[in-house]
VEXDRENSE-615995 format. One record per residue (C-alpha): residue number from 1; chain; x, y, z. Coordinates in steps of 0.05 Angstrom, whole numbers, plus 5000, padded with zeros to 4 digits. Each point is the difference from the previous one (the first is absolute). Last residue first. Layout:
// VEXDRENSE-615995
NUM,A,X,Y,Z $
...
This chain:
// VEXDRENSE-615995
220,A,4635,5473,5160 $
219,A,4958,4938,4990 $
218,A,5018,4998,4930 $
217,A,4968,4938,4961 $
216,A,5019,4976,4930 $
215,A,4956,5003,4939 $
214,A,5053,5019,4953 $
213,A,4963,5064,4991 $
212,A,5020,5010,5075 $
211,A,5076,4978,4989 $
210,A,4994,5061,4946 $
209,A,4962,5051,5047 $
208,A,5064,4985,5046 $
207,A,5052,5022,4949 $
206,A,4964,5063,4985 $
205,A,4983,5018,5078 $
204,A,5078,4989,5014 $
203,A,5004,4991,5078 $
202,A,5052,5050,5022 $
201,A,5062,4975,5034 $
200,A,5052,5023,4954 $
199,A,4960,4973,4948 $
198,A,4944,4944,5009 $
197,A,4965,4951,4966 $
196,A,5050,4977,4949 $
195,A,4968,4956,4955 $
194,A,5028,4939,4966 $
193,A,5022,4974,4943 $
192,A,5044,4930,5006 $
191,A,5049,4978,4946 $
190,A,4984,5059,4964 $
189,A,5046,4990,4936 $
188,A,5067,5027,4987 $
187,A,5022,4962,5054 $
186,A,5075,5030,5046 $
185,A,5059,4968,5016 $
184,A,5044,5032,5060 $
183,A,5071,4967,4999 $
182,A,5052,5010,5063 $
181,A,5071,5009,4973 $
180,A,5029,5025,5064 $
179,A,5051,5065,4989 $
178,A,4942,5041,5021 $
177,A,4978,5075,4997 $
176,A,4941,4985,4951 $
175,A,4969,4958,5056 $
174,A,5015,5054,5058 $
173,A,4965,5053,4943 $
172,A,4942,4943,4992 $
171,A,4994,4997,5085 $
170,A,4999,5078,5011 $
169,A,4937,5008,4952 $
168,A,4969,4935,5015 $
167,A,5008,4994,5069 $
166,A,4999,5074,5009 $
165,A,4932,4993,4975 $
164,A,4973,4936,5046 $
163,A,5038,5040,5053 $
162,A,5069,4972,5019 $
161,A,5017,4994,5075 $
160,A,5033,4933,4993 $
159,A,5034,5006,4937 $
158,A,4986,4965,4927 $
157,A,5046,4994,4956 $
156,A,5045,4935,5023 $
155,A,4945,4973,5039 $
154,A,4946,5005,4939 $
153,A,5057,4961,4959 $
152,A,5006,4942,5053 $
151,A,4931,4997,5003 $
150,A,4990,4981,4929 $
149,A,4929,5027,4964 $
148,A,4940,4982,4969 $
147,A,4969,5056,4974 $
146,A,4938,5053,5006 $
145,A,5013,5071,4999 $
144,A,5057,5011,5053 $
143,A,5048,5032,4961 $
142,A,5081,4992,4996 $
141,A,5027,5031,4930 $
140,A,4953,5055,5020 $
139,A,5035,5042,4948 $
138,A,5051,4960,4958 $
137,A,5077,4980,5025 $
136,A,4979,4938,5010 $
135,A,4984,4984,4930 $
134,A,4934,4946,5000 $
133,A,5005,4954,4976 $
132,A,4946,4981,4947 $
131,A,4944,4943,4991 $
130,A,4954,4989,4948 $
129,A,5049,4974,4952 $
128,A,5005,4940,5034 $
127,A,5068,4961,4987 $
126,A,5035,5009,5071 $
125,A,5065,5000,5012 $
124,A,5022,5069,4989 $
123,A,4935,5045,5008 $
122,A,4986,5051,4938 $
121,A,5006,5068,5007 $
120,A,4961,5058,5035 $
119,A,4964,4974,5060 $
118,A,4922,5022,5019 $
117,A,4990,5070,5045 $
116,A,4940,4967,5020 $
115,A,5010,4950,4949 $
114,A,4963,4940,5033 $
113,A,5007,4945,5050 $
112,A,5075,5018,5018 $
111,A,5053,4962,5007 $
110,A,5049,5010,5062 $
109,A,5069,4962,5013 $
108,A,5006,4968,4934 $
107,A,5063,4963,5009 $
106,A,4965,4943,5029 $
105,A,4973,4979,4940 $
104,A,4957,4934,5011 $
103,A,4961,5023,5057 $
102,A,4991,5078,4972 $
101,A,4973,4965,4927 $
100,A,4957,4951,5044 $
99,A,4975,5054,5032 $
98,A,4977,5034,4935 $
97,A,4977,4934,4965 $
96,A,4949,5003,5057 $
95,A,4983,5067,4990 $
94,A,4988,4992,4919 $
93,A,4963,4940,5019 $
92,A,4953,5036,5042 $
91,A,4993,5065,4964 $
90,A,4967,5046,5048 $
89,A,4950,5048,4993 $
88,A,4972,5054,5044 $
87,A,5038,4986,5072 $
86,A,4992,5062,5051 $
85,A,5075,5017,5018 $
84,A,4977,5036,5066 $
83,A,5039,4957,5050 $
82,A,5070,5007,4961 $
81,A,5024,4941,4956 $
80,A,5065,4956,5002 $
79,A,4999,4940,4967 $
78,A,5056,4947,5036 $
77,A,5062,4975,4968 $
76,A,5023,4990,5050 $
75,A,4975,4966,5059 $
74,A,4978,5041,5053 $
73,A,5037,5034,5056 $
72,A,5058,5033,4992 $
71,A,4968,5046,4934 $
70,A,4935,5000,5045 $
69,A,5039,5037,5058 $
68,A,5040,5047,4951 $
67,A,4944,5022,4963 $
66,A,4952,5010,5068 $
65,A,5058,5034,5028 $
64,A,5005,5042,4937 $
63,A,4926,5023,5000 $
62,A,5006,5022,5080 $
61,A,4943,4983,5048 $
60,A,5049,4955,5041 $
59,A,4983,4941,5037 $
58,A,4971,4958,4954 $
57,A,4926,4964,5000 $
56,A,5002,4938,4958 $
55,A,4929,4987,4965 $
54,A,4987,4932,4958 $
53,A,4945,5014,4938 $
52,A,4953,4934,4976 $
51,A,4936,5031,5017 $
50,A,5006,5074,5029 $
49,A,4958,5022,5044 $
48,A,5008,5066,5036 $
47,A,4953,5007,5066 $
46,A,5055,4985,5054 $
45,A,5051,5050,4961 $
44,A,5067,4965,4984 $
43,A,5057,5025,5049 $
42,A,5031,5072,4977 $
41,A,5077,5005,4975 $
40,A,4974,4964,4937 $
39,A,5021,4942,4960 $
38,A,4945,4957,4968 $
37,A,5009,4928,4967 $
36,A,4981,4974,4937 $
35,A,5018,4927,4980 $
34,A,4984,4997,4924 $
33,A,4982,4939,4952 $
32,A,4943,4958,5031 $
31,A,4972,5059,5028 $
30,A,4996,5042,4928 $
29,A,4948,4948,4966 $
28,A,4942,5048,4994 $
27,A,5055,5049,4965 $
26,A,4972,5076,4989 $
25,A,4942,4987,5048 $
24,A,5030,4965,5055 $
23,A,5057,5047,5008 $
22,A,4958,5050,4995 $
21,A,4959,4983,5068 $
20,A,5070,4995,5033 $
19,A,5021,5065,4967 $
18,A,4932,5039,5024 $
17,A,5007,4965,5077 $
16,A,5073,5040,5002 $
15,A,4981,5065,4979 $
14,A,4982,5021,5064 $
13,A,5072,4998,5019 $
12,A,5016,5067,4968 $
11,A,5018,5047,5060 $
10,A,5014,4943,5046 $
9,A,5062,4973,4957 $
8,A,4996,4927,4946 $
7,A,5061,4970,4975 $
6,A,4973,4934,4965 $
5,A,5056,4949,4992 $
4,A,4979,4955,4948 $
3,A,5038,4917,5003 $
2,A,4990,4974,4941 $
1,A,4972,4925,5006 $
């Protein structure tokens, strides 16, 4: 099963019971596939069900602690989402030939689940033309949009105290900075579309009238 480490904070935790239901919606089959688990600095609410999902409660509200502890702690390579990624489509088999693609290449230290920013040449050692390194040196060379991801390359980049921006911003100049030949691969192709619900801690009326119209239920 892959292992999906959900990082989920107080101020946008309500999206939680939304991706669950999506989940089921966008691929009926997704629980025999995927091993989701929640990290948050905040126990699980008493009245927030959700089938299927594991929660570990951390002891630091901090986006980088919550990197660095999952990066130490599950198996890589692991999917790595944030709490409000709201699950529209997913291509099963292009997923599952995804994590078999970060198994059997362990070079590939992050591999994103769709262009967003995509790679710019072709990958060495791998004959699909739908997927593209990514040049380290680019902007947001490290992103959190949806990928499956090595924890020994989010622990080189990735600091302790690191917002989720800093992360990113801070993290792909620290990754253009080194001598290590780490390997970002990118899919031309939305391996998984989904819907951000909130930004900078705002719920996104756009994004949410969309899950709606997808018939699924916001108790928010």
């Amino acid at each position: 099963m892959i292992p999906v480490a959900i990082i989920s904070t107080k101020q946008t935790e309500k999206a939680l019971p939304l991706q669950c239901e999506a989940w089921s919606k966008a691929w009926p089959g997704w629980v025999q596939y995927l091993r989701p688990c929640v990290y948050s600095s905040t126990p699980q609410p008493g009245e927030m069900f959700l089938p299927h999902y594991r929660w570990k409660t951390l002891d630091n509200p901090s986006f980088g602690y919550a990197i660095r502890w999952i990066s130490e702690s599950v198996a890589s390579p692991f999917l790595l989402l944030m709490d409000d990624y709201i699950p529209m489509e997913v291509h099963a088999s292009a997923l599952i030939e995804a994590y078999g693609l970060a198994c059997a290449n362990r070079g590939i230290k992050q591999l994103r689940l769709l262009p967003c920013p995509g790679g710019t040449r072709l990958a060495k050692n791998i004959p699909l033309s739908y997927i593209h390194e990514i040049d380290p040196s680019a902007a947001y060379s490290l992103s959190f949009q949806a990928a499956l991801w090595s924890g020994m390359f989010l622990r080189e980049f990735v600091k302790e105290k690191d917002s989720p921006w800093a992360a990113e911003i801070e993290g792909s100049k620290r990754y253009a900075r080194s001598i290590l030949e780490y390997r970002s691969c990118a899919y031309d192709v939305n391996v998984l579309s989904y819907e951000n619900l909130y930004r900078h801690g705002k719920l996104q009326e756009a994004a949410l009238l969309n899950c709606i119209n997808r018939g699924l239920t916001w108790d928010g």
